[in-house]
KOLRO-810517 format. One record per residue (C-alpha): chain; residue number from 1; z, x, y; residue in one letter. Coordinates in steps of 0.1 Angstrom, whole numbers. Each point is the difference from the previous one (the first is absolute). Layout:
residues N
<A,NUM,<Z,X,Y>,a>;
...
This chain:
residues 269
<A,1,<-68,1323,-339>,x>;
<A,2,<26,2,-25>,x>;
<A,3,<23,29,0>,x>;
<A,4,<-4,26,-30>,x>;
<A,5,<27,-4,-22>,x>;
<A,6,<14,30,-23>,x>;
<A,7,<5,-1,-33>,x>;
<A,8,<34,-11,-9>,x>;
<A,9,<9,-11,30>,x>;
<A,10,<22,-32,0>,x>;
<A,11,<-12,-28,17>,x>;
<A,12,<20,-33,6>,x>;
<A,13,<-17,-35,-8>,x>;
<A,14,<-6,-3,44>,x>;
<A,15,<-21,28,-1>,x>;
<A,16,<-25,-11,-29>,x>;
<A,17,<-3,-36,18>,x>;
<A,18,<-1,18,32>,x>;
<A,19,<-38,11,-1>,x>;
<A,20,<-13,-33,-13>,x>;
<A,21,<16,-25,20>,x>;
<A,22,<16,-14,-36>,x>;
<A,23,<38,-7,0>,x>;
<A,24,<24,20,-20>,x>;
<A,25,<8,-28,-23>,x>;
<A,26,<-36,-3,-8>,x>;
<A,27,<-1,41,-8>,x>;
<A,28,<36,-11,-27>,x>;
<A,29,<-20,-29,-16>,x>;
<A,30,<-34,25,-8>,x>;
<A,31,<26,22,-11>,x>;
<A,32,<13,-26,-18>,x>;
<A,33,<-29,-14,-14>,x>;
<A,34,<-13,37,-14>,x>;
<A,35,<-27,6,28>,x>;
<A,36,<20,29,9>,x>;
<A,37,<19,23,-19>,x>;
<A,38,<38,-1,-5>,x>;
<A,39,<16,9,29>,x>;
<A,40,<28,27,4>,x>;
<A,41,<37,-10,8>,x>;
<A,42,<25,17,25>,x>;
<A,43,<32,4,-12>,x>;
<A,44,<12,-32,17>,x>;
<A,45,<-27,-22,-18>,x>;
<A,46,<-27,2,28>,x>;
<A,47,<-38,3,-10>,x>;
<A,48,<-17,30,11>,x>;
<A,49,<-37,3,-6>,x>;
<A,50,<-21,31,8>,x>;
<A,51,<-38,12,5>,x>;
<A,52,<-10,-12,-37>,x>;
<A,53,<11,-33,9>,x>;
<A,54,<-15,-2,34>,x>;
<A,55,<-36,7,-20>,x>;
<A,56,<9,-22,-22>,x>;
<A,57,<1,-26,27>,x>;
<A,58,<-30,11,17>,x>;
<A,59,<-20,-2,-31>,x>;
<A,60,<14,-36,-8>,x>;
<A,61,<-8,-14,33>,x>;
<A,62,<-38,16,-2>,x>;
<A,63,<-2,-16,-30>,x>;
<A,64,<6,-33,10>,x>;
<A,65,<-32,-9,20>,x>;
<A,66,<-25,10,-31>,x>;
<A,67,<23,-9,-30>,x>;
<A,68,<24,-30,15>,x>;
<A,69,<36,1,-1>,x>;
<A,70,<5,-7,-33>,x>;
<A,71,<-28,22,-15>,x>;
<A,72,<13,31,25>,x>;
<A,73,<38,-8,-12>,x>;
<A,74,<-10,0,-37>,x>;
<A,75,<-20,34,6>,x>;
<A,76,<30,14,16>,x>;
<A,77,<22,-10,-27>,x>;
<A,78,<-22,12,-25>,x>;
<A,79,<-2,35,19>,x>;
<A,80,<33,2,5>,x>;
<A,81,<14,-1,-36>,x>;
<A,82,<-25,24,-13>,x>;
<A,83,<-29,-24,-16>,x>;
<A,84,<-29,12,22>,x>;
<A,85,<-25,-15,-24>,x>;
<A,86,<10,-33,7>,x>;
<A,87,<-1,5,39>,x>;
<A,88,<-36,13,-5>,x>;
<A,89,<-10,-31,-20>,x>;
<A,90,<13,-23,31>,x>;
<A,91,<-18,21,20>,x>;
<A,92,<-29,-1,-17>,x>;
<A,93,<4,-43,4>,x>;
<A,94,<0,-1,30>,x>;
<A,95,<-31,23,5>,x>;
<A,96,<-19,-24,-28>,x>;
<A,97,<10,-29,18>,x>;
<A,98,<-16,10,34>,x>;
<A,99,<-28,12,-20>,x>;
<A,100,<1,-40,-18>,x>;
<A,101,<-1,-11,34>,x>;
<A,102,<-25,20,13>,x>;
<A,103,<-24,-12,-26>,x>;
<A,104,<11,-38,7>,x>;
<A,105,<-6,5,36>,x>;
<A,106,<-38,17,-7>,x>;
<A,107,<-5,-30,-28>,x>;
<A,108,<8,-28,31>,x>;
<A,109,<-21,22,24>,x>;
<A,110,<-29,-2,-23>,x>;
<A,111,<5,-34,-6>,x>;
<A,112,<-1,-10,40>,x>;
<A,113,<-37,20,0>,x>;
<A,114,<-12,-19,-32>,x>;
<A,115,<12,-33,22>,x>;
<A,116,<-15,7,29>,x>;
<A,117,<-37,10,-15>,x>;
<A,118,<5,-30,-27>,x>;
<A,119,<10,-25,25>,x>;
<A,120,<-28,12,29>,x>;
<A,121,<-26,-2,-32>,x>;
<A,122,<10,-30,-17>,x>;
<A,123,<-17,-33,13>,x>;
<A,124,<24,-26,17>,x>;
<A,125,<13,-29,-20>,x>;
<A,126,<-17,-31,8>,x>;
<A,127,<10,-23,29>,x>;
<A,128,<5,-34,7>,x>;
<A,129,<-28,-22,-7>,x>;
<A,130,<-24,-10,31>,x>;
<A,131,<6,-32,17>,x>;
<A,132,<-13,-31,-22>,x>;
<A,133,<-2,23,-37>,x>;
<A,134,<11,-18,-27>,x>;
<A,135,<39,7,-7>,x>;
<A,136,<6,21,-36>,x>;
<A,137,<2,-19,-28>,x>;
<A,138,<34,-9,-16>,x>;
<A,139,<-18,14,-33>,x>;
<A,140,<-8,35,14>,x>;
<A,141,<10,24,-26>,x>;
<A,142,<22,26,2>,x>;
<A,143,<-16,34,6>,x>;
<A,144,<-22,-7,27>,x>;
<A,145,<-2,4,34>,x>;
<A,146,<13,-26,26>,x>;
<A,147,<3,-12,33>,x>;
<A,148,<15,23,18>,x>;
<A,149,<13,26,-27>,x>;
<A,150,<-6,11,-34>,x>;
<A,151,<15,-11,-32>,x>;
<A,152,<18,21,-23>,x>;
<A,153,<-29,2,-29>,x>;
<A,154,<-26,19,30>,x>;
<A,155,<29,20,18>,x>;
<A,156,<10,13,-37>,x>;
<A,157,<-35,10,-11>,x>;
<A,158,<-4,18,36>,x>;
<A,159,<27,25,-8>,x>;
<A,160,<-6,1,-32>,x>;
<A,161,<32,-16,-16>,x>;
<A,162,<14,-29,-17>,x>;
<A,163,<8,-27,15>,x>;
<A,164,<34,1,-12>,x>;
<A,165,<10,27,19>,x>;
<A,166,<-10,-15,30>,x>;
<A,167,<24,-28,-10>,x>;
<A,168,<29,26,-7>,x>;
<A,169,<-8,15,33>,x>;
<A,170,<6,-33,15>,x>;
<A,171,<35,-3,-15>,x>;
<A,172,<9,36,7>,x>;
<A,173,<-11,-15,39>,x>;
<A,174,<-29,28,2>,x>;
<A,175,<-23,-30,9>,x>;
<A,176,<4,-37,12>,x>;
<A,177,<-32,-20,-9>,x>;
<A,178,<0,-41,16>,x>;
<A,179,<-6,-26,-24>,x>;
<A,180,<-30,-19,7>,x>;
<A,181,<17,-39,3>,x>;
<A,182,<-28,-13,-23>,x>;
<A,183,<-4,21,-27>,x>;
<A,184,<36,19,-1>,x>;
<A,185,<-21,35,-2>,x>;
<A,186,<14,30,17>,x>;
<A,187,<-25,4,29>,x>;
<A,188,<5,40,13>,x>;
<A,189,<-7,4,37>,x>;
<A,190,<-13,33,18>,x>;
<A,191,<36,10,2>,x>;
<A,192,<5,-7,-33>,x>;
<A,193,<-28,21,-12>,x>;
<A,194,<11,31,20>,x>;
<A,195,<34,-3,-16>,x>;
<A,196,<-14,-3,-33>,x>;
<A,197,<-24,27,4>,x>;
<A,198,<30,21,11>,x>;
<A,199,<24,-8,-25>,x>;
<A,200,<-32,10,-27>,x>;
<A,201,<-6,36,15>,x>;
<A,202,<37,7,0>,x>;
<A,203,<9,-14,-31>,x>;
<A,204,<-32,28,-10>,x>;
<A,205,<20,28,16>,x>;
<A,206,<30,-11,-16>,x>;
<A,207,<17,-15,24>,x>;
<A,208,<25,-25,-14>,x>;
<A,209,<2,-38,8>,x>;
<A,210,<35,1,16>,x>;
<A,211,<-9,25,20>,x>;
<A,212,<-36,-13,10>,x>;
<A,213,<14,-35,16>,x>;
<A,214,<19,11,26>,x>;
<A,215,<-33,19,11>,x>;
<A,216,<-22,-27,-3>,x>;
<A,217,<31,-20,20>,x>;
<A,218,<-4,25,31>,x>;
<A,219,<-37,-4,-2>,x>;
<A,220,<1,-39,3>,x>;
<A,221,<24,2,24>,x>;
<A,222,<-21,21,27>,x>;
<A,223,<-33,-23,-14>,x>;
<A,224,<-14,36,-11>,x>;
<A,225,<-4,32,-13>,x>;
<A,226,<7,23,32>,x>;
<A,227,<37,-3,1>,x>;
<A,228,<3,21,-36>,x>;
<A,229,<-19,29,15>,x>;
<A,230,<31,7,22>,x>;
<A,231,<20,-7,-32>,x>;
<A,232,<-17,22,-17>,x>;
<A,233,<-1,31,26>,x>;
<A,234,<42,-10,-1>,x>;
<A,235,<-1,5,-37>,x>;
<A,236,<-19,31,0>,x>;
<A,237,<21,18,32>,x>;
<A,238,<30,-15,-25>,x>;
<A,239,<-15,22,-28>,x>;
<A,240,<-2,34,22>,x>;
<A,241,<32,-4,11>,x>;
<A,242,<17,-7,-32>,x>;
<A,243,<-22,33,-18>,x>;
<A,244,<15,20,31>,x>;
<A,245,<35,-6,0>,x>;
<A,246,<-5,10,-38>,x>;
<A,247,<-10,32,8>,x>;
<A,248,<29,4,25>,x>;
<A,249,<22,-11,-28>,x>;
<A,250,<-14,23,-26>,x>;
<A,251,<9,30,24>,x>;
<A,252,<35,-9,9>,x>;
<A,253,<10,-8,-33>,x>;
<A,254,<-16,37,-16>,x>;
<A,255,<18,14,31>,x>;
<A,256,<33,-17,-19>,x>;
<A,257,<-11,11,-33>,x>;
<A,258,<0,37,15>,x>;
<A,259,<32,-3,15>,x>;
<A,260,<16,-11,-34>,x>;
<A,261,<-18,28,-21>,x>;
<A,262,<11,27,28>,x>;
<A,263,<39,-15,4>,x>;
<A,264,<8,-3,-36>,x>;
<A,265,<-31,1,-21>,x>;
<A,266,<0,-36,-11>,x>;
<A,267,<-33,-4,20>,x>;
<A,268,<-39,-6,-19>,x>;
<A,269,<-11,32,-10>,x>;
């Protein structure tokens, strides 16, 4: 428990860096950098810092976990020279951003379900011919179904796009269809149609390609859908902990705020 410092009382770099573990040179460079206010000088050049600045720490450093460094260091700086509207506005980032990500994580969340009841719905593509069938035909057109997959015209008009995008997925590696060795078609396996079904319903909650390949990536590599659950359940203990330390932030820093309106007025009113 930190000891209760007065107002006015001079404090030496040590005994700011003291109560977080941080060293002294790192309390001169957030000095330095504006995170903290000016500090004081004894008469032989030596910094002296007092109560205001210890806040001032205390609110940068509870800032950090919600905002990042340089988000906290520019809210800081803002604060610190007076322009409180532009440390609100960075706040108020950081708070649409979690919210941006909240609805990112319901959007992939929703998609998973809309997999999972599509893909335990949807008939399985067809297999490999019996024994003694006749082999397809060099001539098969595109857009049909064949041994063992589905071409791209059928996997298209099951999801209800063009086929195009199922070619731009492919590129953007969302999907990797086989060529059959006869035709040249792009034959999509079961795995194949499970990545294209969930590329489709994230691309529908938004989701952008970039961002959906390295998902379909981790699903591939575990050969299914389970291993995002834990993802997910990461992602959204991610989200409570980030909305959290925001709050803790918010209270430090309008701790600060009161500080500098009580010690020389210059605090939000």
């Amino acid at each position: 428990m930190p000891r209760k410092l007065q107002t006015g009382e001079r404090l030496r770099p040590v005994d700011l860096a003291r109560e977080h573990g941080l060293s002294t040179q790192a309390v001169r460079n957030y000095e330095e950098a504006g995170i903290l206010p000016a500090a004081g000088r004894t008469a032989h050049g030596y910094r002296t810092y007092t109560a205001l600045h210890a806040g001032a720490l205390r609110a940068f450093l509870a800032l950090v976990p919600g905002h990042g460094h340089q988000a906290a260091a520019s809210i800081m700086r803002a604060v610190n020279r007076g322009a409180y509207e532009e440390a609100f506005r960075l706040i108020d980032e950081s708070h649409a951003q979690l919210l941006d990500d909240r609805r990112t994580l319901q959007a992939v969340e929703s998609a998973l379900r809309d997999l999972e009841h599509t893909t335990a719905a949807a008939p399985a593509t067809e297999s490999e011919p019996a024994a003694g069938s006749a082999p397809a035909a060099r001539s098969q057109p595109a857009g049909t179904s064949g041994p063992g997959g589905t071409f791209i015209g059928p996997l298209a008009g099951k999801l209800g796009i063009r086929p195009a995008t199922l070619r731009k997925w492919e590129r953007a590696g969302l999907v990797r269809p086989r060529r059959d060795p006869l035709t040249g078609y792009r034959v999509y396996d079961d795995a194949d149609v499970r990545d294209a079904r969930l590329a489709h319903q994230l691309r529908r909650g938004g989701y952008p390609l970039e961002r959906i390949a390295p998902l379909i990536a981790q699903v591939r590599a575990a050969g299914g859908l389970e291993p995002l659950e834990g993802a997910l359940r990461d992602w959204r203990g991610r989200l409570s902990a980030r909305g959290r330390a925001l709050l803790a932030g918010a209270a430090e820093l309008e701790a600060y705020l009161r500080d500098r309106r009580r010690v020389d007025g210059s605090g939000y009113a």
